[in-house]
Structure formats: C-alpha cells, structure tokens
N, CA and C atoms as a LAMMPS dump frame, in Angstrom:
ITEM: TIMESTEP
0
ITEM: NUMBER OF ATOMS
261
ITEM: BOX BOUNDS ff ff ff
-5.0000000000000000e+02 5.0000000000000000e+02
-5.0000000000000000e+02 5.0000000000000000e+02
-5.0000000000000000e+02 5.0000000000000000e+02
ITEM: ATOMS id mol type element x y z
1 1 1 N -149.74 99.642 1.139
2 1 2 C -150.351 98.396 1.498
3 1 3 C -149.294 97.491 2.099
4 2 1 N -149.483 96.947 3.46
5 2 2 C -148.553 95.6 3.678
6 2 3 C -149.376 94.798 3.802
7 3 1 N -148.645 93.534 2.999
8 3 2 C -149.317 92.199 3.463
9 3 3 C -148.211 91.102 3.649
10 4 1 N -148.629 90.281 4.476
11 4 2 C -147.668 88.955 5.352
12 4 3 C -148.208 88.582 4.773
13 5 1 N -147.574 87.444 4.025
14 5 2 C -148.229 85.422 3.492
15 5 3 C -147.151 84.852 3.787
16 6 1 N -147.081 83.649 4.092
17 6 2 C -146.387 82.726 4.395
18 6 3 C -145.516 82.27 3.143
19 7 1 N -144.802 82.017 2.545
20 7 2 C -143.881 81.363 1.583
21 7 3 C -144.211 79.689 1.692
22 8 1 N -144.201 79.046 0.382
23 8 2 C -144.31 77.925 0.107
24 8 3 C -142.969 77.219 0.691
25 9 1 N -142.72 76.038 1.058
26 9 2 C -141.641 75.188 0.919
27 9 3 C -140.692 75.835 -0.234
28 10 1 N -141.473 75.047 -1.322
29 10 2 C -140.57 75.588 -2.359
30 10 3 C -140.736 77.212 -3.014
31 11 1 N -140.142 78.101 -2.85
32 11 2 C -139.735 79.662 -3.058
33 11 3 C -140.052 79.764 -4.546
34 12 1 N -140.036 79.153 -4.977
35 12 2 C -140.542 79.375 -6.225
36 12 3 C -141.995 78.892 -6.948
37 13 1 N -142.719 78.422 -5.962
38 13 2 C -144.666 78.513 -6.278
39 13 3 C -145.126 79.087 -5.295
40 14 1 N -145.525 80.271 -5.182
41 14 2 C -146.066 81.389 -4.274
42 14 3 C -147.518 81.108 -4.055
43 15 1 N -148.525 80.919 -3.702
44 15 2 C -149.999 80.963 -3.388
45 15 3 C -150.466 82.643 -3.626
46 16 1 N -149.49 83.755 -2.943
47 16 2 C -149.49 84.972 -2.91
48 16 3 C -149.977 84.886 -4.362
49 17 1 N -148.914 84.788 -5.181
50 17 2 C -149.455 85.123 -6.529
51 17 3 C -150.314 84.604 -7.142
52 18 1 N -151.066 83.553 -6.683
53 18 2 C -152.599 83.048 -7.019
54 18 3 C -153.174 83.572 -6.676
55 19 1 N -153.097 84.188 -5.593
56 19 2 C -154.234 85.086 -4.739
57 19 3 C -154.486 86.482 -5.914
58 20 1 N -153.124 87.045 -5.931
59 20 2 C -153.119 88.258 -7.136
60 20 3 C -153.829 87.973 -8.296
61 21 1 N -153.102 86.589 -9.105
62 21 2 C -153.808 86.881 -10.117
63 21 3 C -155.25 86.241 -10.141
64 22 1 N -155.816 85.536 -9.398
65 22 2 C -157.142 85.235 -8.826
66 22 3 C -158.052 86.918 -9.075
67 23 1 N -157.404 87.575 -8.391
68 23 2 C -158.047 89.191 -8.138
69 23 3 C -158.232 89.583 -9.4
70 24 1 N -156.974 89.478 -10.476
71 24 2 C -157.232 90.004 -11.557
72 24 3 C -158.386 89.691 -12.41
73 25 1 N -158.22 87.902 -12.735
74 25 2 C -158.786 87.208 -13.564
75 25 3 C -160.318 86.953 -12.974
76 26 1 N -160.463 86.9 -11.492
77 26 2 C -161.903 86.139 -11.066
78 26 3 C -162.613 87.243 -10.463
79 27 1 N -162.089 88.382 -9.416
80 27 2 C -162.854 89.311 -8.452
81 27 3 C -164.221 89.644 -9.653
82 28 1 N -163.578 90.523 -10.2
83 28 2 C -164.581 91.451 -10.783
84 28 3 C -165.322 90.906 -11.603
85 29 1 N -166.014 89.589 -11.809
86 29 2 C -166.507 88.793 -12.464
87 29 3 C -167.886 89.045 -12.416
88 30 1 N -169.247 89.058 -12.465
89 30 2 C -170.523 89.069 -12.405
90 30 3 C -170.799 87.664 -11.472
91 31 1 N -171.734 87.982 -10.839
92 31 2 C -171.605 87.317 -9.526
93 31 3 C -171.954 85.365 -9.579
94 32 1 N -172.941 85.612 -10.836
95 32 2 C -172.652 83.965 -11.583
96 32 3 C -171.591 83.525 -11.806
97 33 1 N -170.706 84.172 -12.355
98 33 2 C -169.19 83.483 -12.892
99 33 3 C -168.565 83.448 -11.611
100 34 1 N -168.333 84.514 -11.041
101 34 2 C -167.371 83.893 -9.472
102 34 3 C -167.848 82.67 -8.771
103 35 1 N -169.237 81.956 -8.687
104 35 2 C -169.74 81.662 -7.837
105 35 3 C -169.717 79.855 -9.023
106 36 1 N -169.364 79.942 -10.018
107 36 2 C -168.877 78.921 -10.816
108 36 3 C -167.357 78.616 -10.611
109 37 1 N -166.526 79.692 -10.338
110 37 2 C -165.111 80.111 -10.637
111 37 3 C -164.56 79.458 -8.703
112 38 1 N -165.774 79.583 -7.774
113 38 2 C -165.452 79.445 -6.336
114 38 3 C -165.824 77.79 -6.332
115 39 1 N -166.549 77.233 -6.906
116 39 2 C -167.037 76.07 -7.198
117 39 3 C -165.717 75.321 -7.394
118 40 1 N -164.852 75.489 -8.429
119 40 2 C -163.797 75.141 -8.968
120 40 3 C -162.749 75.321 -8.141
121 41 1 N -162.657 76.044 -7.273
122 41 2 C -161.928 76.365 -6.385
123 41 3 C -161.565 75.653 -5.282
124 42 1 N -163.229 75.258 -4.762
125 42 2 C -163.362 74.592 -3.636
126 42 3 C -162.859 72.902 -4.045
127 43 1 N -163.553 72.512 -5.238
128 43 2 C -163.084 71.402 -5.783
129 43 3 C -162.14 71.24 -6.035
130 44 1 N -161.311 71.592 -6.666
131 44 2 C -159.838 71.143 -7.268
132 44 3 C -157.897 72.062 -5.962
133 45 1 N -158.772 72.583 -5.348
134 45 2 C -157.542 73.047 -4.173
135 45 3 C -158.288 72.89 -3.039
136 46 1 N -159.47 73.601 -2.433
137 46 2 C -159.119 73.456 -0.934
138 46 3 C -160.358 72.49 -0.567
139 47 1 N -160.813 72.035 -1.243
140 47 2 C -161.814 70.652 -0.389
141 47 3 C -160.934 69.414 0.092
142 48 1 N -161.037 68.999 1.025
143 48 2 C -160.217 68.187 1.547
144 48 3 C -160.003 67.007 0.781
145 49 1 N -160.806 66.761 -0.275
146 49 2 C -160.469 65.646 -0.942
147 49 3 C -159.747 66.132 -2.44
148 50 1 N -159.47 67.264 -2.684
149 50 2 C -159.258 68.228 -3.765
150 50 3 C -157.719 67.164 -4.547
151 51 1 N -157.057 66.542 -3.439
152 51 2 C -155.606 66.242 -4.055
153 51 3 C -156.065 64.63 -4.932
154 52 1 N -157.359 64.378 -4.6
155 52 2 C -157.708 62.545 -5.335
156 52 3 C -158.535 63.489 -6.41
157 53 1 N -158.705 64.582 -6.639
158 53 2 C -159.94 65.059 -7.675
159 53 3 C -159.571 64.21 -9.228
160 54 1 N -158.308 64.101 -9.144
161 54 2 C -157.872 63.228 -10.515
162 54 3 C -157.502 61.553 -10.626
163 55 1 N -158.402 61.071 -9.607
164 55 2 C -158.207 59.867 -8.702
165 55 3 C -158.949 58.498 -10.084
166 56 1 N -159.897 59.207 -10.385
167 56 2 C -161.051 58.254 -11.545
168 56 3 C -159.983 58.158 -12.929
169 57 1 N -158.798 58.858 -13.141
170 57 2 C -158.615 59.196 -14.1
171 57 3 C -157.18 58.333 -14.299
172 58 1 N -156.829 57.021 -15.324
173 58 2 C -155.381 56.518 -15.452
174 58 3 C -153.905 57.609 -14.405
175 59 1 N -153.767 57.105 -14.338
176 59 2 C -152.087 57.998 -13.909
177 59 3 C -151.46 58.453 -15.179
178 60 1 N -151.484 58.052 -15.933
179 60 2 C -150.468 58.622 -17.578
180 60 3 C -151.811 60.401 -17.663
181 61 1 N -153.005 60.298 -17.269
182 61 2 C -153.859 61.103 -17.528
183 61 3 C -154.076 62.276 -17.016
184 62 1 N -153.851 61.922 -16.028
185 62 2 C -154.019 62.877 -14.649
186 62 3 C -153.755 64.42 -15.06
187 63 1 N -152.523 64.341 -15.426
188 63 2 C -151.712 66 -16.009
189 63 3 C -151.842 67.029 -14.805
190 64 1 N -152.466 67.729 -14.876
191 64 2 C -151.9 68.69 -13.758
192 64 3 C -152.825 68.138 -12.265
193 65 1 N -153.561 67.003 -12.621
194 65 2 C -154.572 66.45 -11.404
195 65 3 C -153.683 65.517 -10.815
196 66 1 N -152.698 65.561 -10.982
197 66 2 C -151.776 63.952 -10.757
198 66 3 C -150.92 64.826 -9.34
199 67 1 N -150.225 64.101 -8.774
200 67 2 C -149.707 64.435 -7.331
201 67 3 C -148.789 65.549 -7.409
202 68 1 N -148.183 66.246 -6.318
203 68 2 C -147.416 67.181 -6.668
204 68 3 C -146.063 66.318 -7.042
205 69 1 N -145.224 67.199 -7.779
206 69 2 C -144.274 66.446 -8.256
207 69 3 C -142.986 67.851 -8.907
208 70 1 N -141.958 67.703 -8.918
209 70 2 C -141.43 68.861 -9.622
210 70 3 C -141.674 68.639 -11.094
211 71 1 N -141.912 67.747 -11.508
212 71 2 C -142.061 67.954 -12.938
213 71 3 C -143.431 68.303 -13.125
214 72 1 N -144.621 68.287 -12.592
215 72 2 C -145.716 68.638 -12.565
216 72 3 C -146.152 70.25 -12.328
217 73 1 N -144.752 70.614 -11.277
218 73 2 C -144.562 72.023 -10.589
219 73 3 C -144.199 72.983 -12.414
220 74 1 N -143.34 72.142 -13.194
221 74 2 C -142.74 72.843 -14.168
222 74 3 C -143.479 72.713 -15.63
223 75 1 N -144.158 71.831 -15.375
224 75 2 C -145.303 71.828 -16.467
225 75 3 C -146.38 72.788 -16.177
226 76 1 N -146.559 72.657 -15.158
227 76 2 C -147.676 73.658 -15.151
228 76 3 C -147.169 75.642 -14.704
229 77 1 N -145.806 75.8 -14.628
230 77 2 C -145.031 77.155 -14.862
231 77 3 C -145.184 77.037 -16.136
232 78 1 N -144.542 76.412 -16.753
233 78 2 C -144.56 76.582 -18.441
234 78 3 C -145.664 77.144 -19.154
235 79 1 N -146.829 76.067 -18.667
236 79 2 C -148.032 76.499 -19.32
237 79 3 C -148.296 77.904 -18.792
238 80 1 N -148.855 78.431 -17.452
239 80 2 C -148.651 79.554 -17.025
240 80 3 C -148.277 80.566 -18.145
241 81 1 N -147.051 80.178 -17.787
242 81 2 C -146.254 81.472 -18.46
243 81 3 C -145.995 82.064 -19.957
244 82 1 N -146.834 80.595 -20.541
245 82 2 C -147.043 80.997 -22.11
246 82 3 C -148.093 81.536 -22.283
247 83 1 N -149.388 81.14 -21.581
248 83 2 C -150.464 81.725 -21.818
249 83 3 C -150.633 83.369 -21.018
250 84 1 N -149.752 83.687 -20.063
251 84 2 C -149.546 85.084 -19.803
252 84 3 C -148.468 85.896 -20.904
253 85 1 N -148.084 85.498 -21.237
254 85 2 C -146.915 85.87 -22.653
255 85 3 C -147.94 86.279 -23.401
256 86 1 N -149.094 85.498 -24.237
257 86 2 C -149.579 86.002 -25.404
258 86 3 C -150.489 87.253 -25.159
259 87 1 N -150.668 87.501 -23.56
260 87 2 C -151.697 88.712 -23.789
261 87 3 C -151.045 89.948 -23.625
C-alpha cells in the first residue's frame, strides 16, 4: 500500500493517524453509529464553524473545544495516550 498525506505544521499531530485510528474505532460500525459518529465529525472538525463549536461555553471550560494551543495539543496527547494504554 502507498499513501501520500501531507504532514501537519507541527510533526508531531498527524491527521494520518486520525484517519487510521478513525478506521479502526468508526469504519466498521453499523451504519446508525457511523452516521452519528460522521455527525460529530462534521461538527466539531470540518464544518466551517467547527473551531467556535466551544464558543457558548466560559473560556476556563472550553477544554479540548478551546483554540489550538500547545498546551491544549498536550492535554489532549495525554489523554489519548492513556486511554490507548488501558486496552
């Protein structure tokens, strides 16, 4: 298999690997759940208004809805990577 993706700015948050584990966690889903799972998708990353989705919500609140940020980048690796650890 080859595949080209483009690299993020920053080399260390890949989209590639959303895409992967997207495949793992969402493809094979029953066609209700993807179509809940694409819902979420469209809303919170690629709808054009996706980056205010946490806009109603204080700024102390926001958490991973709040702007990009490196500390936001590393909170949300952390979490990631603990909840792939326990399985």
């Amino acid at each position: 298999m080859l595949c080209n993706y483009w690299r993020a700015y920053d080399s260390s948050v890949s989209a590639f690997h959303a895409v992967v584990h997207a495949m793992m966690a969402v493809r094979d889903l029953p066609a209700a759940e993807k179509a809940g799972w694409r819902a979420w998708f469209e809303h919170y990353v690629f709808a054009d208004e996706a980056a205010a989705a946490g806009d109603h919500l204080p700024a102390p609140a926001r958490g991973v809805l709040g702007p990009a940020s490196q500390d936001r980048t590393e909170r949300i690796r952390g979490y990631l990577l603990k909840s792939l650890q326990r399985r």
